[in-house]
N, CA, C and O of each residue as an XYZ file, in Angstrom:
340
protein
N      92.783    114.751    142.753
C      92.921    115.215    141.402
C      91.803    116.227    141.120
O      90.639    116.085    141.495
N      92.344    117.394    140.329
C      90.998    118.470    140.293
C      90.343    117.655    138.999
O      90.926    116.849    138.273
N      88.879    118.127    138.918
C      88.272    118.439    137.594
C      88.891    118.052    136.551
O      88.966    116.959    135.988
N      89.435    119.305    136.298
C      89.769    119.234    134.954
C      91.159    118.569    134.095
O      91.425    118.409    132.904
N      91.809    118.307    135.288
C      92.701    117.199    135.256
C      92.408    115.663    135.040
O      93.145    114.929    134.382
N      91.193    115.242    135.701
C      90.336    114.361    135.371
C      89.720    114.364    133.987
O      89.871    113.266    133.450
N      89.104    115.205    133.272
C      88.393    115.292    132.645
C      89.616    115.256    131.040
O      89.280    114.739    129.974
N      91.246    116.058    131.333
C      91.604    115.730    130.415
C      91.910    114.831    130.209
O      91.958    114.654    128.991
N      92.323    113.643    131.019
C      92.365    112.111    131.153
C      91.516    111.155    130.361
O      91.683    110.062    129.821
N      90.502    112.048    130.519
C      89.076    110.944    130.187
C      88.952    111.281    128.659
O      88.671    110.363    127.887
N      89.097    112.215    128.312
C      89.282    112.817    126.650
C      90.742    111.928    126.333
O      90.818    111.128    125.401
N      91.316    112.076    126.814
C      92.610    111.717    125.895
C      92.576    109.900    125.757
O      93.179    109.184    124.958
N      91.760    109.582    126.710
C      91.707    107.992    126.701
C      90.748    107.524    125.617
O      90.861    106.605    124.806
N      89.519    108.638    125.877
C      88.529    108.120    124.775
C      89.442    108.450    123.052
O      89.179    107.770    122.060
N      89.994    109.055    123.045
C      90.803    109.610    121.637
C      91.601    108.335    121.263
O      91.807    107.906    120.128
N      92.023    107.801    122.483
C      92.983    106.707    121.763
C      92.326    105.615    121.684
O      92.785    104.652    121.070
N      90.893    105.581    122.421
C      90.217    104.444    122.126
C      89.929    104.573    119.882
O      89.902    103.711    119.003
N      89.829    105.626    119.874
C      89.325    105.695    118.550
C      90.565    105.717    117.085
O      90.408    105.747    115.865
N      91.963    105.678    118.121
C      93.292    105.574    117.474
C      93.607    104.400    117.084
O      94.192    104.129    116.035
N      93.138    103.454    118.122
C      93.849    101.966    118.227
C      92.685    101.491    117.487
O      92.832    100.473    116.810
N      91.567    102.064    117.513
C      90.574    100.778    117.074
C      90.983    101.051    115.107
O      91.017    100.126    114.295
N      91.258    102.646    114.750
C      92.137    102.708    113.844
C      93.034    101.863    113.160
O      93.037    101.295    112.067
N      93.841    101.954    114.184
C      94.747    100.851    114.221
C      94.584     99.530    113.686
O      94.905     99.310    112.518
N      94.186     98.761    114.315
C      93.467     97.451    114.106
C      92.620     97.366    112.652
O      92.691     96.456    111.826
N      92.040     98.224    112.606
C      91.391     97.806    110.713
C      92.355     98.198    109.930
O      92.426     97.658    108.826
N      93.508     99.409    110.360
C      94.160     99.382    109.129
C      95.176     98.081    109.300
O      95.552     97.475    108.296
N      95.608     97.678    110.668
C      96.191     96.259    110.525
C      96.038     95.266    109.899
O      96.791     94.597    109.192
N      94.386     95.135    110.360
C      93.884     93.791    109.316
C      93.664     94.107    107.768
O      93.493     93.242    106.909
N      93.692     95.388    107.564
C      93.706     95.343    105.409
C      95.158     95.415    105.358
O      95.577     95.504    104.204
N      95.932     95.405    106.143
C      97.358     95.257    105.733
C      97.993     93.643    105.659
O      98.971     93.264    105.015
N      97.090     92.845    106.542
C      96.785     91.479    106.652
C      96.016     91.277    105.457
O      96.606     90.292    105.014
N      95.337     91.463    104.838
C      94.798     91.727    104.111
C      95.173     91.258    102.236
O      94.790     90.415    101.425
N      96.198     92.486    102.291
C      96.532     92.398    101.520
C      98.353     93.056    101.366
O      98.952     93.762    100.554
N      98.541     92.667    102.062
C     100.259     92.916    102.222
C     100.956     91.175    101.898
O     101.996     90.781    101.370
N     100.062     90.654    102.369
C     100.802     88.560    102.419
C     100.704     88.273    101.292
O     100.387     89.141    100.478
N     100.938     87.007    100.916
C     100.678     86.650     99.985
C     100.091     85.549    100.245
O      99.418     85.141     99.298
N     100.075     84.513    101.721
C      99.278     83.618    102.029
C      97.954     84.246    102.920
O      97.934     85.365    103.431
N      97.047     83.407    102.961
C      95.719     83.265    104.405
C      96.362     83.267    105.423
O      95.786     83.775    106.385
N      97.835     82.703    105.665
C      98.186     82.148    107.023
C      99.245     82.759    107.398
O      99.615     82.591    108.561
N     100.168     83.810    106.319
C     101.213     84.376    106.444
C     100.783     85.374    107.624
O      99.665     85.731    107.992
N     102.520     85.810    108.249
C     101.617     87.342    108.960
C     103.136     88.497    108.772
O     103.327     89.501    109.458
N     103.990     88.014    107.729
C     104.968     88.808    107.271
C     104.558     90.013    106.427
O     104.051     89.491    105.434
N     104.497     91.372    106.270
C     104.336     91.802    105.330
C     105.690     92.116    104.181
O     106.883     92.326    104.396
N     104.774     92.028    102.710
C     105.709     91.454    101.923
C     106.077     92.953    102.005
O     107.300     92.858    101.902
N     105.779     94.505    102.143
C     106.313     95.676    101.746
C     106.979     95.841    102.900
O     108.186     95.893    102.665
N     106.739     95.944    104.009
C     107.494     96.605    105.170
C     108.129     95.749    105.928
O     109.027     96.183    106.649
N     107.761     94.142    105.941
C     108.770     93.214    106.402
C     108.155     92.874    107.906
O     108.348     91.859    108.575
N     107.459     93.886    108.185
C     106.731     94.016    109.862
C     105.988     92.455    110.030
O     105.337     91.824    109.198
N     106.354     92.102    111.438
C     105.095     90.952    111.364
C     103.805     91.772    111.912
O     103.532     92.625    112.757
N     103.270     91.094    111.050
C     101.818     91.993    111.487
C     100.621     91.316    112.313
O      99.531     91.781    112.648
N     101.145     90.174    112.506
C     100.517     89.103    113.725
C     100.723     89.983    115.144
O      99.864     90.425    115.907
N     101.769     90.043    115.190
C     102.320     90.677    116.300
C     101.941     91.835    116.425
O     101.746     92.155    117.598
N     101.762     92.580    115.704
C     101.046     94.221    115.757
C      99.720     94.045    115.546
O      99.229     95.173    115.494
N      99.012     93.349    115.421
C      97.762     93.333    115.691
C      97.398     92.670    116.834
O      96.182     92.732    117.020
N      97.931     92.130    117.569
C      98.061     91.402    118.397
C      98.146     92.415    119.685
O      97.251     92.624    120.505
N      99.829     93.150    119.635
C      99.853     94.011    120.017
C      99.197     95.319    120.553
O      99.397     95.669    121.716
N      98.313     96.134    119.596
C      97.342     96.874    119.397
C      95.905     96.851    120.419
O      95.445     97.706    121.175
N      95.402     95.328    120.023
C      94.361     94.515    120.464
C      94.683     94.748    122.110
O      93.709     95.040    122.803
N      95.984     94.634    122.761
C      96.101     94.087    123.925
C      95.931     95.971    124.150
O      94.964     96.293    124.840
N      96.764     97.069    123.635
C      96.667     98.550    124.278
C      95.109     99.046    124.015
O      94.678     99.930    124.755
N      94.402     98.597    123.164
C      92.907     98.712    123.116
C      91.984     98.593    124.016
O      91.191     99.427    124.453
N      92.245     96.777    124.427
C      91.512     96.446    126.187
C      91.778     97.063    127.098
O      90.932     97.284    127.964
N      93.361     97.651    127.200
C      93.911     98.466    128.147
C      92.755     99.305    128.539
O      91.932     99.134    129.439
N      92.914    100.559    127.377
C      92.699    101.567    127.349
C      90.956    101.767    127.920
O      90.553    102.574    128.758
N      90.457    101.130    127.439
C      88.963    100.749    127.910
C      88.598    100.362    129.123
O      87.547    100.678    129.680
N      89.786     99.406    129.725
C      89.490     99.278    130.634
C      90.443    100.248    131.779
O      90.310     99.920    132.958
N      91.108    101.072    131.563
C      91.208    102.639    132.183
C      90.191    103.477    132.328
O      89.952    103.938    133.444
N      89.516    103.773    131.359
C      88.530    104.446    131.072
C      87.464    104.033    131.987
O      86.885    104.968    132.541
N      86.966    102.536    132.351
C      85.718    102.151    132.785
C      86.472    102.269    134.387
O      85.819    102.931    135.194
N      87.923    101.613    134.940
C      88.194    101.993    135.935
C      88.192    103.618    136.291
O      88.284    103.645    137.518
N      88.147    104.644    135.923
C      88.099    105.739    135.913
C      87.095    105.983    136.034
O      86.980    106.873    136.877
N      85.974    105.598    135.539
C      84.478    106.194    135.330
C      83.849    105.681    136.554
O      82.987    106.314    137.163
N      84.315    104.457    136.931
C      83.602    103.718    138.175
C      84.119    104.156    139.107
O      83.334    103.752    139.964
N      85.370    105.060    139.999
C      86.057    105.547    140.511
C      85.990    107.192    141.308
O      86.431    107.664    142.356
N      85.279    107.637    140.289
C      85.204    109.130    139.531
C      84.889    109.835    140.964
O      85.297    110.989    140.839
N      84.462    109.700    141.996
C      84.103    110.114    143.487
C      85.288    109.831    144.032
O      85.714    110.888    144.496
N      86.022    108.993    144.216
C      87.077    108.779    145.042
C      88.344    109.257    144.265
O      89.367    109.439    144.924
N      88.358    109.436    143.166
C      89.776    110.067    142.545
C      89.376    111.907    142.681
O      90.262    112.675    143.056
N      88.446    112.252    142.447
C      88.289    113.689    141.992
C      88.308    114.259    143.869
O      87.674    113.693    144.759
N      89.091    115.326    144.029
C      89.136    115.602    145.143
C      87.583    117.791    145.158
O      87.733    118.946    144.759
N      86.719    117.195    145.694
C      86.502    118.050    146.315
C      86.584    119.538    146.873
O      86.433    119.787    148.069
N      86.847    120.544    145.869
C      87.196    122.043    146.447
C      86.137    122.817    146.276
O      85.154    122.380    145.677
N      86.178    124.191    146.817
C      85.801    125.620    146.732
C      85.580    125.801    145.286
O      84.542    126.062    144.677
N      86.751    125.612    144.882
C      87.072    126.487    143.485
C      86.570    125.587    142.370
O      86.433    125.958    141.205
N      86.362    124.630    142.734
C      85.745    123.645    141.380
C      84.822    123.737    141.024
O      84.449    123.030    140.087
């Protein structure tokens, strides 16, 4: 893999690290205040369970991080070596 093929990888992962973690707080004020119980996880406007999408979220978050750290620890054996780089 050249450079900069690498490098757009590593940008676009860190971006969604900062999407999902997004994600997740606006989940939980939607938990928040979308229920009408502590324990509910229906929202009363959009009907979404939101257990499940936060849940959800949480799991493409670890993902993503842990792409990123496999990538970073890697970074010699994926990036190939040229002239032109």
């Amino acid at each position: 893999m050249k450079v900069k093929h690498y490098r757009i990888i590593i940008i676009s992962l860190i971006i969604l690290v900062f999407i999902f973690g997004f994600g997740i707080i606006n989940t939980i004020v939607s938990l928040k205040y979308e229920t009408n119980f502590d324990n509910e996880c229906v929202s009363t406007i959009s009907g979404d369970n939101l257990c499940n999408s936060l849940r959800n979220i949480k799991y493409l978050f670890y993902i993503d991080l842990i792409a990123i750290f496999i990538l970073l620890l890697l970074q010699g054996k994926i990036i190939k070596k040229t002239d032109s780089d």
